[in-house]
C-alpha positions in Angstrom: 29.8 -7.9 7.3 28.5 -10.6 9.0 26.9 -13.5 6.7 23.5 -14.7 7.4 22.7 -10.9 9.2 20.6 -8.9 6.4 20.2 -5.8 8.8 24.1 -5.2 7.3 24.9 -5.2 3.9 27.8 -4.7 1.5 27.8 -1.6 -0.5 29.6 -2.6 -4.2 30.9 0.4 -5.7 30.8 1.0 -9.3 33.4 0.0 -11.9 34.2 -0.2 -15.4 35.0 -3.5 -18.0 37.0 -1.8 -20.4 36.5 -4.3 -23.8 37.3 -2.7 -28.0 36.1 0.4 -26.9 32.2 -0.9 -25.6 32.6 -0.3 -22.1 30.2 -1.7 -19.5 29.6 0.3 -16.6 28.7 -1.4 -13.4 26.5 0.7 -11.4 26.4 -0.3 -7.9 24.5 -2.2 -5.7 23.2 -3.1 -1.8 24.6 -6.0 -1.2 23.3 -8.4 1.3 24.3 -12.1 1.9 23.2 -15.5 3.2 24.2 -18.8 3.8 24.8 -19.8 0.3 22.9 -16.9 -1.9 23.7 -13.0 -1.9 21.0 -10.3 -3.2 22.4 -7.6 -5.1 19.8 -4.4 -4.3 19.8 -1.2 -6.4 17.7 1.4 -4.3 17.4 3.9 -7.2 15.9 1.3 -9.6 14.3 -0.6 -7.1 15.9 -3.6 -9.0 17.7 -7.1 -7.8 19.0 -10.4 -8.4 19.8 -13.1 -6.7 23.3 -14.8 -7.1 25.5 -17.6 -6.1 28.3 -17.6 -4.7 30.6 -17.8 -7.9 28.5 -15.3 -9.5 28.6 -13.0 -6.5 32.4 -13.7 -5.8 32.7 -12.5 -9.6 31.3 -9.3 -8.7 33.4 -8.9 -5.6 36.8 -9.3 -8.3 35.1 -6.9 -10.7 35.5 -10.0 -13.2 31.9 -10.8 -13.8 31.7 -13.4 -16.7 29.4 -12.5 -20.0 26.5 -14.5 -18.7 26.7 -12.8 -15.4 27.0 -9.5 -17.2 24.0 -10.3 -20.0 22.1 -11.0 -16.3 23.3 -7.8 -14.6 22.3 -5.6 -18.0 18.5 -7.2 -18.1 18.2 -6.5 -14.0 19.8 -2.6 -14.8 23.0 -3.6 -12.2 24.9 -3.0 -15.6 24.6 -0.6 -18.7 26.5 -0.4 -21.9 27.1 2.6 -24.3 23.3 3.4 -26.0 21.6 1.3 -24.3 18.1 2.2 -23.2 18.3 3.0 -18.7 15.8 1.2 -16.1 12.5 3.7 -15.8 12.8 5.0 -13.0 9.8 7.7 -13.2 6.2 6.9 -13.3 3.7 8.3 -16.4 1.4 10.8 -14.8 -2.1 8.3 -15.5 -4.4 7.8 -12.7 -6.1 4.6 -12.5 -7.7 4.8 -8.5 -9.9 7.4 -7.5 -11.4 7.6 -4.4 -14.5 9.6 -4.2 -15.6 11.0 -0.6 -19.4 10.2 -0.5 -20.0 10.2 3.0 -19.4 12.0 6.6 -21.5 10.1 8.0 -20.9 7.5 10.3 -22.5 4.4 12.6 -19.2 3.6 14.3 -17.3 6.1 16.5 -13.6 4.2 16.0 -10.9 6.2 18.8 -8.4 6.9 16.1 -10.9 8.5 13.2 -9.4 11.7 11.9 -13.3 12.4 10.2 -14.7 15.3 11.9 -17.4 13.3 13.5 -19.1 15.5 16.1 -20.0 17.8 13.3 -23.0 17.6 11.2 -22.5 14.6 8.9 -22.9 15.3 5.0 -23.1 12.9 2.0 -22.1 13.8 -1.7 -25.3 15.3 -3.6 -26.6 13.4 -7.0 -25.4 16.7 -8.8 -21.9 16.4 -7.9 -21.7 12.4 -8.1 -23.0 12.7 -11.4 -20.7 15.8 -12.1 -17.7 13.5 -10.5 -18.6 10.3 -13.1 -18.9 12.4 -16.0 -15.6 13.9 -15.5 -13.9 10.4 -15.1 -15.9 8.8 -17.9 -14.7 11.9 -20.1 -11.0 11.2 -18.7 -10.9 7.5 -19.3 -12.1 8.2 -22.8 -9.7 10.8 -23.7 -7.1 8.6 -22.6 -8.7 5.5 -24.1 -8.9 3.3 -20.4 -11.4 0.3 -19.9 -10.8 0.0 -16.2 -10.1 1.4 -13.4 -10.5 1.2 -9.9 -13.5 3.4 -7.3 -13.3 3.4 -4.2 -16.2 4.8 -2.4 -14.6 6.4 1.1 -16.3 7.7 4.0 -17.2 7.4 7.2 -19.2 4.5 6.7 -19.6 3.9 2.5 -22.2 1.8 3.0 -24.6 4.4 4.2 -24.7 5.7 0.6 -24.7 2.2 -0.8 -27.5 3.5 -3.8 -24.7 6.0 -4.8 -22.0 3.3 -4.8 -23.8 1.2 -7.0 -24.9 4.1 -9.4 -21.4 4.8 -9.7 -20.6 1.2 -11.2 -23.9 1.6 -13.5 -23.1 5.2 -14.7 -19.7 4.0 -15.9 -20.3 0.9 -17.2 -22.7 2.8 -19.8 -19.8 5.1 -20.7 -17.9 1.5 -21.5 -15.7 2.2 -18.5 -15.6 -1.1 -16.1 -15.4 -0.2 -12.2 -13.9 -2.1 -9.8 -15.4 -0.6 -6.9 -13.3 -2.0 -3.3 -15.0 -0.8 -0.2 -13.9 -0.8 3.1 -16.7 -1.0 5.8 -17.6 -1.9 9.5 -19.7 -4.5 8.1 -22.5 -3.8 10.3 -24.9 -2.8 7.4 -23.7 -6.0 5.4 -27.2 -7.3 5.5 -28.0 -11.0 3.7 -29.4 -9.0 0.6 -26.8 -6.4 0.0 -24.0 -9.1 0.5 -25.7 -10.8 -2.3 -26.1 -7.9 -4.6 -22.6 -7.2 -4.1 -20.8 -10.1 -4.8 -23.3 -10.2 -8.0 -21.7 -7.3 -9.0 -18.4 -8.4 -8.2 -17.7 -5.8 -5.4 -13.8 -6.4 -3.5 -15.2 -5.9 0.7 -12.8 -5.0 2.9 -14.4 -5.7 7.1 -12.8 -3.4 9.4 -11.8 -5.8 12.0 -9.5 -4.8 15.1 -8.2 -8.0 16.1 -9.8 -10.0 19.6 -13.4 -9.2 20.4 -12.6 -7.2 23.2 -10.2 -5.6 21.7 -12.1 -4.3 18.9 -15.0 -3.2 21.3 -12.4 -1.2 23.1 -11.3 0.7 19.7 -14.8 0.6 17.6 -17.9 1.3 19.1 -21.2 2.2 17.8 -22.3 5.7 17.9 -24.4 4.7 20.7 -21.2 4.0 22.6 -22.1 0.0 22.8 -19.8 -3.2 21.2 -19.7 -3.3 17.8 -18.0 -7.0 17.4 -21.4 -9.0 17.1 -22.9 -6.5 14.3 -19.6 -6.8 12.2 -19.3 -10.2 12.4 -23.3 -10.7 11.5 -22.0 -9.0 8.4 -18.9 -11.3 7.9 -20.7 -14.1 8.2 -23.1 -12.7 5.5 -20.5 -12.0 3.2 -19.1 -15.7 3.4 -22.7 -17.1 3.1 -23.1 -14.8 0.1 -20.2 -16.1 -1.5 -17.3 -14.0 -0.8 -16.7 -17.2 1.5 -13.2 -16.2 3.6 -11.5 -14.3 0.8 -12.9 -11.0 1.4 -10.6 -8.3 2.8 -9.5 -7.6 6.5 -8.3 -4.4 7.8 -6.8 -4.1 11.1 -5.3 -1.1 12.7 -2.7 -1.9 15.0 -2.7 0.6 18.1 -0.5 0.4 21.7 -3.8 -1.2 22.8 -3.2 -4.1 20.6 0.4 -4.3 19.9 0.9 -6.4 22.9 -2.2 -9.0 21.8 -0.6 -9.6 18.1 0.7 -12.8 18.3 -3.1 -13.7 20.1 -5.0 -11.7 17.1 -2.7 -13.5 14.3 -4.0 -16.6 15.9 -7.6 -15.5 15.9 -7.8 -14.5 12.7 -6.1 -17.7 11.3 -7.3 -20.1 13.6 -10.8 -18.6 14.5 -11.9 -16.9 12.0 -10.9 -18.5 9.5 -8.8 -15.8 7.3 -6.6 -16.0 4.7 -5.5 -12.6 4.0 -5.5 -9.4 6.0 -3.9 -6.0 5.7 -2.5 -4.5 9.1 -2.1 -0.9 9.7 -0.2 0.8 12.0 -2.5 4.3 13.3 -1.3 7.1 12.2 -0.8 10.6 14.3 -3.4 13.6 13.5 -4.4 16.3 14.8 -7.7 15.5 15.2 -6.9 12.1 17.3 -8.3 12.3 20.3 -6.3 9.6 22.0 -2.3 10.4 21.1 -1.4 7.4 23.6 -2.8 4.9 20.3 0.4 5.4 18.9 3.3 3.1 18.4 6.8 4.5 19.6 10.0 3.7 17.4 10.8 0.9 19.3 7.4 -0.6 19.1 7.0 0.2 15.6 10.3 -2.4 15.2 9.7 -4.3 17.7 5.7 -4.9 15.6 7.5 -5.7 12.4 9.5 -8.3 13.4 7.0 -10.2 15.6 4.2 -9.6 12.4 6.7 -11.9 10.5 7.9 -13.9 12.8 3.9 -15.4 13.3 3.2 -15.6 9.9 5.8 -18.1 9.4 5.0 -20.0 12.3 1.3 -20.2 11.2 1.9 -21.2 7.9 4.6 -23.8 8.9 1.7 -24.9 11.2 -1.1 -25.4 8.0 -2.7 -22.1 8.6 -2.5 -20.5 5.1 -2.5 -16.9 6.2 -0.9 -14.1 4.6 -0.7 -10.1 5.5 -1.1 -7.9 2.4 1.7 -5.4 3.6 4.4 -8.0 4.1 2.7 -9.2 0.5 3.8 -6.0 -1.7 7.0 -6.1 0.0 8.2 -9.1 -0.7 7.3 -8.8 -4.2 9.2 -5.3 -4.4 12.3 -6.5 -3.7 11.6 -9.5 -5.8 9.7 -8.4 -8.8 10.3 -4.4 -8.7 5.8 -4.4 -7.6 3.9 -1.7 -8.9 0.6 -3.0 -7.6 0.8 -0.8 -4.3 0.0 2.9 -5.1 1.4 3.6 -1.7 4.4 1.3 -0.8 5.5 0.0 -4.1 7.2 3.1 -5.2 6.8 6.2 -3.0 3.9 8.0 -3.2 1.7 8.3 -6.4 -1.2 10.3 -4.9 -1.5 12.5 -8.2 0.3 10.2 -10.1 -1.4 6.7 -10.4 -4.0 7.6 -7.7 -6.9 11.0 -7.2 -9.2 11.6 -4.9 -12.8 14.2 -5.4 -14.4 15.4 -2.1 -18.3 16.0 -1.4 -17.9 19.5 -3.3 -16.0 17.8 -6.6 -12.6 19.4 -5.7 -9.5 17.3 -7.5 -6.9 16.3 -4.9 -4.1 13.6 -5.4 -5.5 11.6 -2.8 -7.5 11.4 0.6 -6.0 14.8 1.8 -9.5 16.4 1.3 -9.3 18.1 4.7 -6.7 20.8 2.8 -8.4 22.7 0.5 -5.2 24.2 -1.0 -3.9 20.7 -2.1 -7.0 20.9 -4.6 -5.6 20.7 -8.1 -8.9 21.6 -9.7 -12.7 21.3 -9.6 -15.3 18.8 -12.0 -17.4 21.7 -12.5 -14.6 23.6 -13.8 -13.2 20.6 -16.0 -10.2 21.4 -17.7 -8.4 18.5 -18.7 -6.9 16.3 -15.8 -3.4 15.4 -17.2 -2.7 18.9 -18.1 -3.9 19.9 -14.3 -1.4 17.2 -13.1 1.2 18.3 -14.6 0.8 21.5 -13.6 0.7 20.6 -10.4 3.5 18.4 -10.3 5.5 22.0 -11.0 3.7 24.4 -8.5 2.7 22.4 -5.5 4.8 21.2 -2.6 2.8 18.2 -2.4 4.4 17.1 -5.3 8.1 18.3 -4.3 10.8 15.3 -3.3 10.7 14.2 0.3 13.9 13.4 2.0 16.1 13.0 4.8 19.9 12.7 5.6 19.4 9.2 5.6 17.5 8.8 2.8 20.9 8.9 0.1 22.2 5.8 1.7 18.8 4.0 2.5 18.7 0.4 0.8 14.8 0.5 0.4 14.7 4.4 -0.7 12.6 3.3 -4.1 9.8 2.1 -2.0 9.8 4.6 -0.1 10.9 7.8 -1.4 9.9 9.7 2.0 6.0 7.5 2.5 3.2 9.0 2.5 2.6 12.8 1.8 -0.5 12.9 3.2 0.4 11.6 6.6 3.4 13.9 6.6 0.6 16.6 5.8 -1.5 15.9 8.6 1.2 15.4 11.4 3.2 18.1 10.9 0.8 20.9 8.8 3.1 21.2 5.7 4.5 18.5 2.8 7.7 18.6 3.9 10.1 16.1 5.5 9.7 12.5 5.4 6.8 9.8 6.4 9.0 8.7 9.5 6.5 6.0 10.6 7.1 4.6 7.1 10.8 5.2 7.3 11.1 3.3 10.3 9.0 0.0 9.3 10.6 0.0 6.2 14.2 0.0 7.9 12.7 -2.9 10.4 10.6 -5.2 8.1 12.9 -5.1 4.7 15.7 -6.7 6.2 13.4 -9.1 7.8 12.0 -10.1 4.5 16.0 -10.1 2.6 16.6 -12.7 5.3 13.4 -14.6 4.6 14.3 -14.9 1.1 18.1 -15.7 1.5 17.5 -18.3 4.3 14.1 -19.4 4.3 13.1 -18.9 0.7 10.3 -22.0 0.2 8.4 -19.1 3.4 8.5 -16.4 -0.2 5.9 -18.6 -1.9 3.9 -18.8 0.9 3.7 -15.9 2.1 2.8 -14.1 -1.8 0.1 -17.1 -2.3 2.0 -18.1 -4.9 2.7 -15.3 -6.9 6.7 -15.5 -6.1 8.6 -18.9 -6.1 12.4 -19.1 -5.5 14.3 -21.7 -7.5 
């Protein structure tokens, strides 16, 4: 293994400290190593720690010391006889639901998987309410006080009366919302930016990088630019008081991949961001354009150059962070649960449901496949019960893996991505995300290097929420 190179890593196998009769069992571990500190990795806990190099050379001899070893049991590197095991399973208690409001649409984006061309519905008052009621009756059941909406589409904001009935509705069934959007902005007028942040609404604008290039990927339904109308409704956000902490979403297609180093610097520099999530697009059926899509190589290639600016940027005095690089950092660090979607595999049905226009239940935005429906409002039932039965019947629900997937390092991320874009690229819930597969195997040991040789970048790049000793 080659120090200082995080792409390798050392696998420690397990072994045994035989002491009167209590043995300690030593479990195993990813190990990767730096200059002067080594992370030990356990990718079916999702665990780590960082160690010296007399600490680490301890675990190299087998000898670890009963400091190292009182460490090694808290982090679950170590167990002794009776001793409660790491949770490795998550409780079956959703907390996000997306409800589908809306078909309809002002934009006409070239990777949308919505089945634009069609006549555009939007959710009836009868089945919203029917949707509330059901969720108000779950969080009381199961005694919750918050949880998150978020209003999907096409464009949300079209049935902005419905989102905000939503947040009303619940909050008189003692349930607090916290409704996150993610629009176009170009129906962010002065007065609903107001009313929003009034009622503490998280925006997300859809922004795709340059001007041009956005116009390129995101044009009105009339077929003219769209760049001027979002950022109209940017700027009322900021002059609401969302100020540059509102949310940016960017998909990242071969259009733009070769522009990311120029869009990093717009949006820092510019713009004045401080926080954006980058997507990569994601293969459909229904794409129109399949030439949006990054290869494998690109896919690495993106990773690497995505965290290779942020430092720069940063080092520069441009306090600019990307959410995805965010959630990763603090996985390996912290063992995250924040990310529904990248913190710990999948947990569409799970931490996470989704209701389409008709109030089917689904465990997440696969709404397009009827047959993943776990249930119906109008039916009731109780939801945890209908989980559960799900998680025994349905193949969504069934492990995803691959040969590599034993001997992957980040495999508690992961856990095969995301079931629903495995759904729509290949018809079935089988097999593994391999768009998440191969960023995770490109930006993870990106990141391990960040935090064995450039740890003071970890506390900038999590605003704070991680700092390295």
């Amino acid at each position: 293994m080659q120090t200082g190179n995080p792409s390798e890593y050392t696998l420690l196998e397990p072994f045994t400290i035989e002491s009167a009769g209590n043995n300690t069992e030593f479990i195993g571990a990813h190990a990767f190593s730096g200059h002067e500190t080594h992370l030990l990795l356990s990718s079916k806990l999702g665990s780590s720690i960082l160690l010296d190099k007399e600490f680490f050379s301890q675990i190299s001899e087998k000898q670890p010391d009963e400091e190292l070893q009182f460490k090694l049991i808290q982090r679950g590197f170590m167990k002794v006889p009776d001793s409660r095991p790491c949770k490795t399973d998550e409780t079956i208690l959703p907390k996000f639901f997306i409800i589908d409001l809306t078909q309809a649409c002002n934009f006409r984006c070239t990777y949308c998987f919505r089945h634009l061309e069609e006549k555009a519905r939007t959710i009836t008052w009868e089945t919203l309410n029917a949707i509330i009621d059901y969720i108000a009756w779950y969080c009381k059941t199961t005694n919750q006080r918050e949880i998150h909406i978020q209003p999907w589409g096409g464009e949300p904001l079209i049935a902005w009366d419905k989102i905000k009935h939503i947040q009303d509705k619940l909050r008189d069934n003692d349930v607090k919302a916290i409704i996150t959007i993610e629009s176009n902005a170009a129906l962010i007028t002065p007065q609903l930016a107001r009313e929003a942040y009034k009622r503490d609404i998280r925006l997300g604008v859809s922004i795709d990088g340059l001007p041009e290039t956005h116009n390129l990927q995101r044009k009105l339904a009339n077929g003219n630019p769209s760049f001027n109308k979002m950022m109209q409704g940017m700027k009322n956000l900021r002059d609401a008081g969302y100020g540059n902490r509102h949310g940016i979403i960017t998909v990242l297609t071969r259009n733009t991949l070769p522009l990311l180093e120029e869009m990093l610097e717009y949006f820092a520099v510019e713009l004045n961001i401080d926080r954006f999530k980058l997507n990569l697009v994601k293969d459909s059926p229904v794409m129109k354009d399949k030439g949006l899509c990054l290869s494998d190589d690109e896919i690495i290639d993106y990773q690497k150059r995505l965290l290779k600016k942020l430092v720069e940027l940063n080092q520069r005095g441009y306090p600019i962070i990307e959410l995805n690089v965010l959630d990763k950092l603090q996985n390996i660090l912290t063992r995250n649960k924040s990310n529904i979607c990248i913190s710990r595999g999948c947990m569409g049905g799970k931490k996470m449901l989704a209701f389409d226009m008709d109030g089917r239940i689904y465990p997440c935005d696969i709404t397009d496949y009827k047959e993943e429906a776990i249930g119906d409002v109008f039916d009731g039932g109780n939801l945890i019960d209908l989980l559960q039965i799900a998680h025994k019947e349905k193949d969504f629900f069934a492990p995803k893996n691959s040969d590599n997937c034993e001997t992957c390092p980040w495999w508690f991320f992961c856990k095969g991505g995301c079931t629903t874009a495995i759904k729509y690229k290949y018809g079935e819930a089988k097999g593994v995300d391999k768009l998440e597969c191969i960023s995770n195997r490109a930006m993870y040991p990106e990141l391990v290097n960040l935090v064995l040789n450039q740890p003071e970048m970890v506390k900038v790049l999590t605003k704070n929420k991680i700092e390295i000793q």
